[in-house]
Structures are given as structure tokens and as C-alpha cells.
C-alpha positions as CSV (number, residue, x, y, z in Angstrom):
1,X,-4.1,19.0,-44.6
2,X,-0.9,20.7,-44.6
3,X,-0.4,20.0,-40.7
4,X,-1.1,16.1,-41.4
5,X,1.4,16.2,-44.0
6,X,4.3,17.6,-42.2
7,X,3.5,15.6,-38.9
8,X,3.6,12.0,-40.7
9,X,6.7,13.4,-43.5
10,X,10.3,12.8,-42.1
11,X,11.4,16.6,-41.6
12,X,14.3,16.1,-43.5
13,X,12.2,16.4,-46.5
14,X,9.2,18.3,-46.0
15,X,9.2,21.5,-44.0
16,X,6.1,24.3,-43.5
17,X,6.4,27.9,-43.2
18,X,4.4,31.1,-43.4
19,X,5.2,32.8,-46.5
20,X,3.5,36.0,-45.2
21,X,-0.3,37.1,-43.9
22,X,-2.7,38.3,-45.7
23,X,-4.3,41.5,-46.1
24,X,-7.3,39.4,-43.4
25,X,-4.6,38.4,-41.1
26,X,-5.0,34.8,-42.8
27,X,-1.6,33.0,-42.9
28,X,-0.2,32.2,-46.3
29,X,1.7,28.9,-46.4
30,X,4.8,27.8,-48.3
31,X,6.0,24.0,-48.2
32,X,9.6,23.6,-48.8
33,X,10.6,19.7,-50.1
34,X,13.9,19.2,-51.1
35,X,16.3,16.1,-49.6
36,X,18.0,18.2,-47.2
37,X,21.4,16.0,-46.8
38,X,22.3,17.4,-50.3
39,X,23.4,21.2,-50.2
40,X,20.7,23.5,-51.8
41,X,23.4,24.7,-54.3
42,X,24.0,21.7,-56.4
43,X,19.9,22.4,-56.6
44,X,17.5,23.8,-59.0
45,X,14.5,25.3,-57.7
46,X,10.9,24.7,-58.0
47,X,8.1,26.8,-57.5
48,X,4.6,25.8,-57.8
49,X,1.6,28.1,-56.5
50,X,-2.0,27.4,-56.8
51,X,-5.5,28.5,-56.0
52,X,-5.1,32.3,-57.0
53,X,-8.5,32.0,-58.4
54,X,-10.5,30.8,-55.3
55,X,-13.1,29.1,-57.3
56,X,-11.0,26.5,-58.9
57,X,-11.0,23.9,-56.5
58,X,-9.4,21.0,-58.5
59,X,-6.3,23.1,-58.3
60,X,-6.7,21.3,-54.3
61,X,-7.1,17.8,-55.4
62,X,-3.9,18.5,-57.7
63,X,-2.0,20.2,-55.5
64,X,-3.0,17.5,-52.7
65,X,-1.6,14.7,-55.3
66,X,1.8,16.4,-55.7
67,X,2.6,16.6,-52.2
68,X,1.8,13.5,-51.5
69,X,3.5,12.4,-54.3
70,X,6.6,14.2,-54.0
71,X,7.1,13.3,-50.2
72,X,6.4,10.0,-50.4
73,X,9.1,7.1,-50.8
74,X,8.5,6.5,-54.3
75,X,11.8,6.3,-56.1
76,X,11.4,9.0,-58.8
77,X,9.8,10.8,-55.9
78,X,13.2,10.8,-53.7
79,X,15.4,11.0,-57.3
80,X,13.6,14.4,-58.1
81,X,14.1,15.6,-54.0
82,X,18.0,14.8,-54.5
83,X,18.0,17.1,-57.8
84,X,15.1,19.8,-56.6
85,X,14.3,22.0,-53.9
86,X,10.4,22.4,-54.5
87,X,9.0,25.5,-53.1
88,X,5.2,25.0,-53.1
89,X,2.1,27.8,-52.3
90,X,-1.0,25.1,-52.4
91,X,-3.2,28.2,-51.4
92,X,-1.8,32.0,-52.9
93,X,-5.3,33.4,-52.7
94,X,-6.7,31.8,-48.9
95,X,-8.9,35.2,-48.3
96,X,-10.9,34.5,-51.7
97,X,-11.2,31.3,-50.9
98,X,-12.3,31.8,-47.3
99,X,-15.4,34.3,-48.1
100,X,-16.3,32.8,-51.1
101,X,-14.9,34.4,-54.3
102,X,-14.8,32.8,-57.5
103,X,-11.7,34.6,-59.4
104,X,-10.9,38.0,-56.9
105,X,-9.4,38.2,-53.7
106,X,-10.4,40.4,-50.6
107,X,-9.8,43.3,-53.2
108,X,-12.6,42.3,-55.4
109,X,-9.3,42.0,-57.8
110,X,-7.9,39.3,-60.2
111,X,-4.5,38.6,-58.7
112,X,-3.3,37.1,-62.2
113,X,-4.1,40.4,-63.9
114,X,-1.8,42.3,-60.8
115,X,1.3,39.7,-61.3
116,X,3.6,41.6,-63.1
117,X,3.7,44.7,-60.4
118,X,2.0,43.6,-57.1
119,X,1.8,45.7,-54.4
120,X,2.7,44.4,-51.1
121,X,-0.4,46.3,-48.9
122,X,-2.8,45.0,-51.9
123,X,-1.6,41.7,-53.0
124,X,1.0,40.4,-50.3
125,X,1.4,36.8,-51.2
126,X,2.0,37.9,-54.7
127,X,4.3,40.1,-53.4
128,X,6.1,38.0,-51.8
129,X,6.3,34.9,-53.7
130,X,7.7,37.0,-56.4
131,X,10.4,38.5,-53.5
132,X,11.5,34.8,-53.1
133,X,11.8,34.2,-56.8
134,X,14.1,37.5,-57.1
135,X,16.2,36.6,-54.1
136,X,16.8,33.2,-55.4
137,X,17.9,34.6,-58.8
138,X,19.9,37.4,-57.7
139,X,21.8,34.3,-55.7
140,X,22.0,32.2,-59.0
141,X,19.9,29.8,-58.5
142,X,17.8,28.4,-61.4
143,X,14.1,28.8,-60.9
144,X,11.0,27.3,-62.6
145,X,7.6,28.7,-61.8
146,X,4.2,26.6,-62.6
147,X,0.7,27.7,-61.9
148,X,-2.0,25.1,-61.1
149,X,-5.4,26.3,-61.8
């Protein structure tokens, strides 16, 4: 889990936060890994977000591989933290997941279909991760976005 991960990680190069709560009070997590003695702006950024459709559970074992990967001391591993600051959501959907939804979230909504303009009271960790993105541009930083489903 995502505990475990940060706990045997150096904290130089992995670091957990709460990206927001959900509209059920459940925390949303963001992982930040990046090598940390190289300042973010010589950095591109990285985000990668997955399980918006509670019912696609591979998008777990995937995600689970990446961060393993990608904090481990595998050399293209700590090449690509030198050049990349990877901003990664392993869960954007954690109510649908929690009760048991196959695409919606707490809604009853597909969060894919409510990208473009999400409302922060209806769709908060879309909200949000999209906030970040914008912040990050309006700074001029480069982002890429990926979606594992």
C-alpha cells in the first residue's frame, strides 16, 4: 500500500499527500516522486491518475508496478527521477471503489464524461487534479497527463 511505500522509500524521492477529500470524507491521495536534490524547474512534470472507473481493477496492479518501479534503484528508474517530477493519483475515484461501482462514482456519474468542466462539490478530485495541472502551467512548467484504466 501506499503507507508501505513511503515508509521503506528514501523521502527524498517519494513523498504522500492528500490531494483533497472526497464528497464521503474519503481522502484522495497524490504521490509526488521526483529526485528532490535537483530543483523542480530544470523538471518536466508527470501526471498519471488511475482508477476513475472503480471497476477496473488492473489499473491497481499497474499502477502498483509503476511505483515500485519508479522508486526503486533501478538506473533508468533514478535517470527518469533526475529529469521528472511524477505527480501520481493511483486512486481518483476511491468512493466508487469503496461501495462497489463499476464506472460512476458516489454521484451515480461517469467522472470521464465530467472532465472537461468538473465541479468541485460534485467531482472534487477531478477538480482538483485539474487545479494542479493549471497551476503548474500558468508557472511554465511542462506537463504530461496519462490515464491508466
Amino acid at each position: 500500500d501506499l503507507e508501505h511505500l513511503t515508509m521503506t522509500r528514501p523521502r527524498d524521492i517519494v513523498r504522500r499527500d492528500v490531494l483533497c477529500e472526497t464528497r464521503a470524507g474519503n481522502s484522495c491521495f497524490i504521490m509526488t516522486v521526483t529526485d528532490e536534490s535537483i530543483p523542480l524547474s530544470e523538471k518536466k512534470f508527470v501526471f498519471i491518475t488511475a482508477r476513475v472507473h472503480p471497476g477496473e481493477t488492473n489499473a491497481s496492479y499497474m499502477m502498483r508496478g509503476l511505483l515500485d518501479f519508479i522508486t526503486s534503484n533501478d538506473e533508468t528508474a533514478q535517470k527518469l527521477r533526475k529529469l521528472l517530477v511524477f505527480k501520481i493519483v493511483p486512486m481518483l475515484n476511491p468512493d466508487g471503489v469503496i461501495i462497489g461501482n463499476y464506472r460512476c462514482s458516489l454521484t451515480g456519474k461517469d467522472m470521464n464524461r465530467n472532465f472537461r468542466h468538473p465541479r468541485k462539490q460534485t467531482f472534487p478530485t477531478v477538480y482538483y487534479i485539474k487545479e494542479l495541472i493549471t497551476n503548474l502551467q500558468k508557472q511554465q512548467h511542462e506537463v504530461k497527463t496519462i490515464t491508466i484504466d
